[in-house]
Structures are given as C-alpha cells and as structure tokens.
C-alpha positions in Angstrom: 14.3 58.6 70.1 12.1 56.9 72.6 9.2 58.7 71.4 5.9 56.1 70.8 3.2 57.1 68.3 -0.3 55.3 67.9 -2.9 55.8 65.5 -6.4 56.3 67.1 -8.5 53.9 67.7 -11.6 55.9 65.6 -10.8 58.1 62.1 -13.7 59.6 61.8 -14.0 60.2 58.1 -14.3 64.6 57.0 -17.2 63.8 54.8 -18.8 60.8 52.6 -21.1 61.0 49.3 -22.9 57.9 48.3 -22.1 57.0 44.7 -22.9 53.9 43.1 -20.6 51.0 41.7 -17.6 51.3 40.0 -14.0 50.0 39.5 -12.8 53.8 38.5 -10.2 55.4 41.5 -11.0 58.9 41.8 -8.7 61.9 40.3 -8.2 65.0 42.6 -7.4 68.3 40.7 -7.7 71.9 41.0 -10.0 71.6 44.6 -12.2 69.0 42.7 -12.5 65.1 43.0 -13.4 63.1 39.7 -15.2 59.7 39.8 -17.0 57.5 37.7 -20.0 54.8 38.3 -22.8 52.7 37.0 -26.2 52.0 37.7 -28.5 49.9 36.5 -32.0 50.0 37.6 -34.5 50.7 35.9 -31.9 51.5 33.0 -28.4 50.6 32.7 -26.1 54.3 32.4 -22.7 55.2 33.2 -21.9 58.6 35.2 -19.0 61.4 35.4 -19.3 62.9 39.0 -17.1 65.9 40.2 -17.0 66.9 43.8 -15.9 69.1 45.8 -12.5 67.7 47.6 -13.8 70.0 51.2 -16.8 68.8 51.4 -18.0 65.9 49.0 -20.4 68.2 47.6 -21.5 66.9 43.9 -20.7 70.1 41.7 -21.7 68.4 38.4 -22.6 65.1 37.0 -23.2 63.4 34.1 -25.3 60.5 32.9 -25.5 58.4 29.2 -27.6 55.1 28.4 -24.1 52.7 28.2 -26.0 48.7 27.7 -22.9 46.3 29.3 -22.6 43.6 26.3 -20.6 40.9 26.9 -18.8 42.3 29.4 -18.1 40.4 32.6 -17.4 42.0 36.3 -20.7 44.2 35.6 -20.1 46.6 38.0 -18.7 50.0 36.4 -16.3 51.7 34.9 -12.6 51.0 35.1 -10.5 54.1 33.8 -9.8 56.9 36.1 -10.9 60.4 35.3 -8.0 62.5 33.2 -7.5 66.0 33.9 -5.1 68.1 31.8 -5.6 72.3 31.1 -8.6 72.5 32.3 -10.4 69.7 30.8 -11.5 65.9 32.4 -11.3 63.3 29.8 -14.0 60.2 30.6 -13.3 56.8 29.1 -16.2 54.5 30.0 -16.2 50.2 29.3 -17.9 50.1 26.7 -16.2 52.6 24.9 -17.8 55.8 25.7 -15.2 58.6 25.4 -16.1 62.4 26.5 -14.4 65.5 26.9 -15.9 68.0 29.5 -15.2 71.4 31.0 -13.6 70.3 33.8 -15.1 73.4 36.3 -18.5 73.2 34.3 -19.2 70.0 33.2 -20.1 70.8 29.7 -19.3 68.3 26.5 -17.1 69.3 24.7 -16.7 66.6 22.6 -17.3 63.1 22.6 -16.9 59.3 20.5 -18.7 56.1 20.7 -15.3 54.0 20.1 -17.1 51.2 19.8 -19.6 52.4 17.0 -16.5 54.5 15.1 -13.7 51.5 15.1 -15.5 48.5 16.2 -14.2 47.2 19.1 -12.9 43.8 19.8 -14.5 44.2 23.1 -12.1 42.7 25.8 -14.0 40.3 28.0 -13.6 42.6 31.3 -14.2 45.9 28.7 -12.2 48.6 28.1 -9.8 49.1 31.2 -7.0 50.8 29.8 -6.6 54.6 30.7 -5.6 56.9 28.2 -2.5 59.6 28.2 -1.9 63.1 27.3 1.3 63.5 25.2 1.3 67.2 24.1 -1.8 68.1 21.9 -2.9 64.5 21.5 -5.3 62.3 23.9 -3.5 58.5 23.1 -6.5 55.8 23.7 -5.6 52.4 23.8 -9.1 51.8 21.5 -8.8 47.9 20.6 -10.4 48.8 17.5 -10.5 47.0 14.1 -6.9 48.3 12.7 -7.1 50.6 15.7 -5.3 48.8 18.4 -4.1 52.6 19.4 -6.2 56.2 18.4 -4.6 59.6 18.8 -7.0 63.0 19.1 -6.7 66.8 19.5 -7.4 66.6 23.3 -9.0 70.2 22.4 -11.0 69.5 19.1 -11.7 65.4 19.7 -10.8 65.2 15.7 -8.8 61.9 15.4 -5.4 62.6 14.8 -3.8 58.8 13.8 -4.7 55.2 14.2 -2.3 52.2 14.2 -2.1 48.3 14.7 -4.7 45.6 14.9 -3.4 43.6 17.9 -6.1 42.3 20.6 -7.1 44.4 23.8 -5.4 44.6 27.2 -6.0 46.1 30.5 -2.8 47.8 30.4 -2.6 51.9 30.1 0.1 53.1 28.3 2.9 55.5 29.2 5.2 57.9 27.7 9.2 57.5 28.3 12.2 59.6 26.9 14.8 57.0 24.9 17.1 57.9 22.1 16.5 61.7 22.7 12.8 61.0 21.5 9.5 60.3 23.4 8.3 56.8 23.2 5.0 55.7 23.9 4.9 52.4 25.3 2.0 50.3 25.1 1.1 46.6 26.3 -1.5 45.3 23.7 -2.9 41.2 23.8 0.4 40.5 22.0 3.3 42.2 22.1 5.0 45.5 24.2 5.0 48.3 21.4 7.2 51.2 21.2 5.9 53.6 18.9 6.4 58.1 18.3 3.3 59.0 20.4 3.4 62.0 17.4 2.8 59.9 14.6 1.4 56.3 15.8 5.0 54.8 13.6 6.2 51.8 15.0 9.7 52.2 17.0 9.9 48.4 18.1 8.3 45.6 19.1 8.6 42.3 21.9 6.3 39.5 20.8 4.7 38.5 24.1 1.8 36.7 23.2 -0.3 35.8 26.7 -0.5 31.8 26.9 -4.1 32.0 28.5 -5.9 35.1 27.8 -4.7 39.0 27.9 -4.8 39.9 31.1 -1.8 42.5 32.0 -3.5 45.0 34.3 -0.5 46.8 35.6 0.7 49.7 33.6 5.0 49.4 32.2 7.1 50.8 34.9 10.5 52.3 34.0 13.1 51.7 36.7 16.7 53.3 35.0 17.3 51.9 31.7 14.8 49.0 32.3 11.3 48.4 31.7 9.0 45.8 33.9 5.9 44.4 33.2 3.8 42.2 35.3 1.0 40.4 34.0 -1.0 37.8 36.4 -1.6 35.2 34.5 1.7 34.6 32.7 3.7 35.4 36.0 
C-alpha cells in the first residue's frame, strides 16, 4: 500500500508495581490482574496479589509460611492464577492449594497437598496448573495413589483420586472425543486419557522419559491429533 509504520523508539510503560520473585504469568479477569510470588527474608512465604489492571494498584494480597524443600530453581511459584465464577484458585510449589473470593480476597477453602496425599515432590515442584471441568477443580497432585485429585471448585471437598505415576510439569487439558470429554494429562510416564467426571481410565501411551520428567508444555490439539513436546526427549 506504500504506507511505512515504526514502532517508537520509547513505550513508556501505563504503570509498574514492584512484586517479588516468581515463575507464575499473571491472569487478567474481570478488571483485575492475578499474580503470584515468593520471598524469603527474614521468612520464606508464598503470596496471592490482585491488582487493579488501570492502575497496578494492589487490591488484596495474601501471604502463608511455604519452607522450599528440596526444591530447585528457588525463586517462586510456577502455576498461574485460575479464575472461574467468581473465584481465583492458587496452586503454590510446594503444594499449597487455596480458594479465594476473587473481588475480596477471602479463603474460602484451602489444602496442604503435600500434608493430605504426600507428595512425590518433583525436583522443580509442583508446576502443573490445574483445570475447571464443570463443578470439579482437576489438580495434577503427584500424590501417593494420587497422580490426579478432583474437588468441588465451590466446597474444596475432594471429589476422586486416581493413579500413582511420578510428577510432571505438564498442566492438563480437557478435549471432546467419542462424544465424551476427555481429560488429558502428561504424568512422569505415560499420556492418560481419563472421564474428567469420574478419574476412570479411558487410555493410556506408555511414554516413559529416558532422563528425568521434564515435559513443560501443556498437549495441544491440532484436528484429530495431539502433540506433545517435552525438552529433554525431543
């Protein structure tokens, strides 16, 4: 069109808030930004902020004692903020799982993971965002016989548990096959497909990793295919 376009040489940024460290990207809903971090002076907690999304304005926070135990990459949390019907749902490293008012900021509910199913804690933590499928909050838990934990996302009571296999990074998803919702899940050894209502076991893929579990990437769904990339095992 011979019409030339260049960016500026300055973006001058609408505002900033000064956080502290953390692997967790930030979730925008409803006017509101979500974020997690860590510090670790003086005490080592993990923290729930919500901002405004004008502004940068801290509307609420929220702080717990979380100790990093054999956990490498120290630096903070990893899963993203969820927000469904008007509640954010926190998933910390170590385990720390809380339900807030997502305007307010008050508990609703919450589990130590770790204390409940005894984690086989992955060597970079728990990474591994949950989903909402209907009434149920899916948490990839790496628990003792709870590789996978389904709650009320309302009441926190736990709803099923299934499997045994070693942690990932890997968050699960939720696809239509058959005519029936499937979840799909990447555990430390295999690609499960299982009724997201019930925690049964659809099918399976052996796909033990040769080094360590380290799939990061969450199953994508391109037509009647799904891909999974994992870094180590190419």
């Amino acid at each position: 069109s011979g019409v030339t376009t260049s960016l500026p040489d300055v973006i001058t940024p609408r505002w900033s808030t000064q956080i502290g460290s953390g692997y967790c990207g930030p979730t925008v809903a409803d006017g509101r930004v979500y974020v997690m971090d860590r510090l670790d002076e003086a005490k080592e907690i993990e923290r729930v902020h919500c901002l405004d999304w004008q502004t940068g304005k801290i509307l609420w926070n929220y702080e717990y004692d979380c100790s990093y135990a054999g956990v490498s990459y120290r630096a903070g949390p990893r899963c993203s903020v969820l927000i469904d019907d008007g509640f954010a749902y926190s998933l910390g490293t170590m385990g720390n799982l809380l339900c807030f008012d997502a305007k307010t900021g008050e508990v609703v509910w919450q589990h130590d993971l770790n204390k409940t199913y005894e984690i086989d804690m992955p060597i970079w933590g728990i990474s591994a965002s949950p989903i909402i499928e209907g009434n149920r909050l899916i948490v990839p838990v790496s628990g003792t016989d709870a590789y996978l934990v389904a709650f009320d996302k309302k009441s926190g009571k736990e709803d099923w548990r299934a499997f045994s296999d070693r942690g990932n990074y890997s968050a699960p998803i939720v696809i239509d096959q058959a005519e029936q919702r499937v979840l799909i899940c990447w555990s430390g050894d295999r690609i499960l497909g299982t009724d997201p209502a019930t925690g049964t076991l659809h099918w399976e893929h052996p796909l033990k990793a040769k080094n360590m579990p380290l799939a990061c990437a969450s199953p994508v769904l391109h037509g009647d295919l799904l891909v999974l990339p994992a870094v180590y095992d190419g």
